[in-house]
N, C-alpha and C positions, 0 to 999 in steps of 0.2 A: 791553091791546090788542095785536094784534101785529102787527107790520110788519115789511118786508124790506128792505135795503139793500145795496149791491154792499158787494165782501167788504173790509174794512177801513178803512168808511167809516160814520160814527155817525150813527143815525137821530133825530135829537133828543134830551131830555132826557127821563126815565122810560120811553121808549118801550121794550118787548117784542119781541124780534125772533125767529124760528124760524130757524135754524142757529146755524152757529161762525162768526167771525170777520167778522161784520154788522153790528155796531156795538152802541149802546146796549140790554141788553133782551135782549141773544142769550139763547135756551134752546133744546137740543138735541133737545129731546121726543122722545125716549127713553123710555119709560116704563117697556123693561125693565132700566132702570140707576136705583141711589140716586141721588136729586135732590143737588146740591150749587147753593148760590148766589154769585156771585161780584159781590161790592159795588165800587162806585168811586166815587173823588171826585177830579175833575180840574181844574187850572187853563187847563193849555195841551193836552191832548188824551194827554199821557205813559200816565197812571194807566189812561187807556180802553183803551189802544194796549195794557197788560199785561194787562189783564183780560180783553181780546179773543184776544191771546195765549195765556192761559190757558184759557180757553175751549175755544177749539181742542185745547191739548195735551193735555185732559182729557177728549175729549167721546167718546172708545171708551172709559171706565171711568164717567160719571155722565151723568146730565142736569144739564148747565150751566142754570144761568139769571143772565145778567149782567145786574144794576138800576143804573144811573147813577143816585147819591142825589140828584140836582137835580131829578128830577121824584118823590122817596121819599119817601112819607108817614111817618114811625119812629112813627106812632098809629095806622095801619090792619096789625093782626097777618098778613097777606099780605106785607108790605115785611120783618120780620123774622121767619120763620117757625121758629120756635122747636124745629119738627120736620125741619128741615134744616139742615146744615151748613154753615159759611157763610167767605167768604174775602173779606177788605178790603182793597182796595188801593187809596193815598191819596196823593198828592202833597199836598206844602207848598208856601205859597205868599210870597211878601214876607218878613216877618222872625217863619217860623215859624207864620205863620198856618195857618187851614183855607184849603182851593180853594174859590174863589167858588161852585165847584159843589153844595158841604158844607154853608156856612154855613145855609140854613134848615132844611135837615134834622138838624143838629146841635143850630139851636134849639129846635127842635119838639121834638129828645129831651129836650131838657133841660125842656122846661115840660111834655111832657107824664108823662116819669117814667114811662114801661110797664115793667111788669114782666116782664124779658125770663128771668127764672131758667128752665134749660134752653138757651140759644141758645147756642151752641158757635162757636165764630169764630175767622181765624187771621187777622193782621197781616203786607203788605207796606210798610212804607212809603217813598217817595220823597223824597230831599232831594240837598243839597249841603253835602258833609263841609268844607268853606272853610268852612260858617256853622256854627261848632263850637256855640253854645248855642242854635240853633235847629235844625239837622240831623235832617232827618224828625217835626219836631214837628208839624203834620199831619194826620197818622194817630196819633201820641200823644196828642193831643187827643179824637180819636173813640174812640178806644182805652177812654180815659178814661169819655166818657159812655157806655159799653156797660157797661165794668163796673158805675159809677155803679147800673145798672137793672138789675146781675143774671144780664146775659151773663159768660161765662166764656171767655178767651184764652186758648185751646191750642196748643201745638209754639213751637218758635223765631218771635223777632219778626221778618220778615225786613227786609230794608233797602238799598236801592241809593243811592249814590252818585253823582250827575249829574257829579262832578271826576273820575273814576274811570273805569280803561278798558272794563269789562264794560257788556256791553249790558243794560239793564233786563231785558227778557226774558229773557236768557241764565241770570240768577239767580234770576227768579221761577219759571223751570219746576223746578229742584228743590227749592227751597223750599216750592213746591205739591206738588208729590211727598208729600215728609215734612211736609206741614202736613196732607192729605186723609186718611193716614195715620192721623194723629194725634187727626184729629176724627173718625174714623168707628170709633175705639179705644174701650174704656171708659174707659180710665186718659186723665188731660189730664197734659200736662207743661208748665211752668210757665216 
Protein backbone atom coordinates (compact mmCIF):
# COMPACT_ATOMS: atom_id res chain seq x y z
CA UNK A 1 0.00 0.00 0.00
CA UNK A 2 1.20 3.36 -0.10
CA UNK A 3 1.04 6.16 2.07
CA UNK A 4 2.56 9.62 2.69
CA UNK A 5 3.92 11.10 5.82
CA UNK A 6 5.69 14.53 6.48
CA UNK A 7 9.29 14.28 5.94
CA UNK A 8 11.03 12.33 8.63
CA UNK A 9 8.28 11.05 10.40
CA UNK A 10 7.39 6.97 10.16
CA UNK A 11 4.25 5.98 8.76
CA UNK A 12 3.77 2.82 10.69
CA UNK A 13 5.10 -0.53 10.59
CA UNK A 14 5.32 -2.21 6.70
CA UNK A 15 3.75 0.66 5.47
CA UNK A 16 4.96 1.86 1.50
CA UNK A 17 5.50 5.22 1.28
CA UNK A 18 6.31 7.40 -2.21
CA UNK A 19 9.23 9.83 -1.74
CA UNK A 20 12.58 10.12 0.39
CA UNK A 21 12.63 10.83 3.71
CA UNK A 22 8.73 9.75 4.71
CA UNK A 23 9.23 7.34 6.85
CA UNK A 24 8.52 3.57 6.93
CA UNK A 25 8.01 2.08 3.06
CA UNK A 26 9.75 5.29 1.35
CA UNK A 27 10.18 4.36 -2.54
CA UNK A 28 11.29 6.88 -5.01
CA UNK A 29 9.47 5.69 -8.08
CA UNK A 30 11.76 6.28 -10.18
CA UNK A 31 11.36 3.80 -12.69
CA UNK A 32 14.16 5.32 -14.82
CA UNK A 33 16.78 4.25 -11.96
CA UNK A 34 17.79 0.46 -10.72
CA UNK A 35 15.54 -0.41 -7.96
CA UNK A 36 17.58 -0.67 -4.64
CA UNK A 37 15.69 -1.75 -1.32
CA UNK A 38 16.78 -0.56 1.89
CA UNK A 39 15.65 -2.86 5.01
CA UNK A 40 15.43 -1.86 8.78
CA UNK A 41 14.92 -3.15 12.01
CA UNK A 42 14.58 -0.74 14.81
CA UNK A 43 14.11 -0.52 18.55
CA UNK A 44 14.04 3.20 19.30
CA UNK A 45 13.51 4.76 15.80
CA UNK A 46 17.85 5.04 15.20
CA UNK A 47 17.99 2.20 12.47
CA UNK A 48 14.75 4.12 10.50
CA UNK A 49 16.20 7.61 10.97
CA UNK A 50 19.39 5.78 8.70
CA UNK A 51 17.50 4.13 6.31
CA UNK A 52 15.48 7.30 5.83
CA UNK A 53 18.75 8.93 5.46
CA UNK A 54 19.87 6.73 3.12
CA UNK A 55 17.07 6.93 1.08
CA UNK A 56 17.34 10.29 0.55
CA UNK A 57 21.25 10.25 -0.15
CA UNK A 58 20.45 7.66 -2.82
CA UNK A 59 17.39 8.66 -4.41
CA UNK A 60 19.11 10.59 -7.79
CA UNK A 61 21.13 7.30 -8.59
CA UNK A 62 18.23 4.28 -7.73
CA UNK A 63 14.72 3.83 -6.72
CA UNK A 64 14.83 3.54 -3.05
CA UNK A 65 12.29 1.44 -1.50
CA UNK A 66 12.64 1.38 2.43
CA UNK A 67 10.55 -1.93 4.25
CA UNK A 68 10.49 -1.62 7.99
CA UNK A 69 10.78 -5.60 8.73
CA UNK A 70 7.80 -5.30 11.56
CA UNK A 71 5.37 -5.31 9.11
CA UNK A 72 7.84 -7.98 6.43
CA UNK A 73 6.56 -11.05 5.52
CA UNK A 74 10.50 -12.88 4.68
CA UNK A 75 7.81 -15.86 2.91
CA UNK A 76 6.10 -13.50 0.50
CA UNK A 77 9.06 -13.12 -2.50
CA UNK A 78 8.14 -9.25 -2.84
CA UNK A 79 9.63 -8.49 0.89
CA UNK A 80 12.96 -10.17 -0.45
CA UNK A 81 13.17 -9.67 -4.01
CA UNK A 82 15.85 -11.45 -5.17
CA UNK A 83 16.13 -9.18 -8.39
CA UNK A 84 17.06 -6.20 -6.46
CA UNK A 85 19.73 -5.22 -4.36
CA UNK A 86 19.20 -4.79 -1.01
CA UNK A 87 20.70 -2.78 2.15
CA UNK A 88 20.08 -3.82 6.04
CA UNK A 89 20.22 -1.66 8.41
CA UNK A 90 19.62 -2.95 12.16
CA UNK A 91 20.04 -1.80 15.48
CA UNK A 92 20.63 -4.06 18.71
CA UNK A 93 18.82 -4.14 21.38
CA UNK A 94 19.27 -5.27 25.34
CA UNK A 95 22.18 -7.50 25.56
CA UNK A 96 22.68 -8.14 21.87
CA UNK A 97 19.40 -8.86 20.88
CA UNK A 98 17.18 -8.33 17.67
CA UNK A 99 14.82 -4.84 17.70
CA UNK A 100 11.51 -5.87 18.87
CA UNK A 101 10.84 -4.64 15.42
CA UNK A 102 12.97 -7.88 13.78
CA UNK A 103 11.99 -10.40 16.09
CA UNK A 104 8.86 -12.07 13.93
CA UNK A 105 10.39 -11.42 10.76
CA UNK A 106 13.49 -13.11 11.74
CA UNK A 107 11.31 -15.87 12.91
CA UNK A 108 9.29 -16.42 10.15
CA UNK A 109 12.81 -16.67 8.23
CA UNK A 110 13.93 -19.07 10.11
CA UNK A 111 10.83 -21.54 10.06
CA UNK A 112 10.16 -20.69 6.78
CA UNK A 113 13.71 -21.34 5.23
CA UNK A 114 13.11 -19.48 1.42
CA UNK A 115 15.37 -19.91 -0.77
CA UNK A 116 16.87 -16.70 -1.14
CA UNK A 117 20.12 -17.78 -3.61
CA UNK A 118 20.65 -14.58 -5.75
CA UNK A 119 19.67 -11.82 -3.07
CA UNK A 120 22.74 -9.68 -2.83
CA UNK A 121 22.63 -7.56 0.48
CA UNK A 122 24.98 -5.12 2.36
CA UNK A 123 25.01 -4.84 6.33
CA UNK A 124 24.83 -1.63 8.60
CA UNK A 125 24.67 -2.45 11.88
CA UNK A 126 24.05 -0.40 15.02
CA UNK A 127 25.38 -1.02 18.64
CA UNK A 128 27.47 0.34 21.48
CA UNK A 129 31.26 -0.54 21.47
CA UNK A 130 30.98 -0.37 25.77
CA UNK A 131 29.05 -3.72 25.27
CA UNK A 132 32.22 -5.45 23.69
CA UNK A 133 30.57 -9.23 23.27
CA UNK A 134 27.31 -7.92 22.17
CA UNK A 135 28.31 -4.76 19.85
CA UNK A 136 26.15 -4.72 16.85
CA UNK A 137 24.91 -8.24 17.21
CA UNK A 138 21.58 -7.30 15.93
CA UNK A 139 22.27 -7.19 12.49
CA UNK A 140 24.71 -10.10 13.12
CA UNK A 141 21.98 -12.23 13.87
CA UNK A 142 19.91 -11.24 10.67
CA UNK A 143 23.04 -11.37 8.86
CA UNK A 144 23.10 -14.86 9.96
CA UNK A 145 19.53 -16.03 8.83
CA UNK A 146 19.94 -14.49 5.24
CA UNK A 147 22.89 -16.27 4.72
CA UNK A 148 21.39 -19.42 6.59
CA UNK A 149 18.64 -19.22 3.17
CA UNK A 150 21.18 -18.50 0.48
CA UNK A 151 21.47 -14.74 0.49
CA UNK A 152 24.87 -13.62 -0.18
CA UNK A 153 26.75 -10.31 1.92
CA UNK A 154 28.51 -8.13 -0.23
CA UNK A 155 31.18 -4.97 0.38
CA UNK A 156 32.24 -4.11 3.97
CA UNK A 157 29.95 -4.98 7.18
CA UNK A 158 29.44 -1.41 8.22
CA UNK A 159 29.00 -0.46 11.84
CA UNK A 160 28.36 2.59 14.14
CA UNK A 161 29.10 3.02 17.53
CA UNK A 162 26.22 4.74 19.65
CA UNK A 163 29.81 5.64 22.50
CA UNK A 164 31.52 7.16 19.54
CA UNK A 165 31.49 10.78 18.22
CA UNK A 166 30.26 10.22 14.49
CA UNK A 167 26.76 10.60 13.63
CA UNK A 168 25.11 7.30 12.56
CA UNK A 169 24.26 8.88 9.32
CA UNK A 170 27.46 10.63 8.74
CA UNK A 171 29.02 6.85 8.37
CA UNK A 172 26.15 5.27 6.65
CA UNK A 173 26.23 7.47 3.64
CA UNK A 174 29.70 6.26 2.55
CA UNK A 175 29.31 3.04 3.44
CA UNK A 176 26.20 3.01 1.02
CA UNK A 177 28.24 4.62 -1.49
CA UNK A 178 30.75 1.66 -1.48
CA UNK A 179 28.25 -1.02 -0.43
CA UNK A 180 25.53 -0.05 -3.81
CA UNK A 181 28.80 -0.10 -5.57
CA UNK A 182 29.53 -3.33 -4.59
CA UNK A 183 26.14 -4.91 -5.04
CA UNK A 184 25.35 -3.59 -8.40
CA UNK A 185 29.16 -5.26 -9.43
CA UNK A 186 29.45 -8.76 -10.62
CA UNK A 187 32.31 -9.57 -8.22
CA UNK A 188 30.87 -9.56 -4.22
CA UNK A 189 33.76 -8.88 -1.74
CA UNK A 190 33.58 -10.51 1.22
Amino acid sequence: RALAGPAGVGTGAGAHVTGTGLGAGAATGRADLPPLTILFATESGNAELVAEELAGHLADRYAVEVVDLAGADPADPATLDTARPHLLVCSTYGDGELPTSARAFHAGLRAARPDLTGLRYAVFGLGDRSYHATYSRGSEILDEALRDCGAERVGQYGRHDAAGRDLAADLARPWADAAVEALTTASAVH
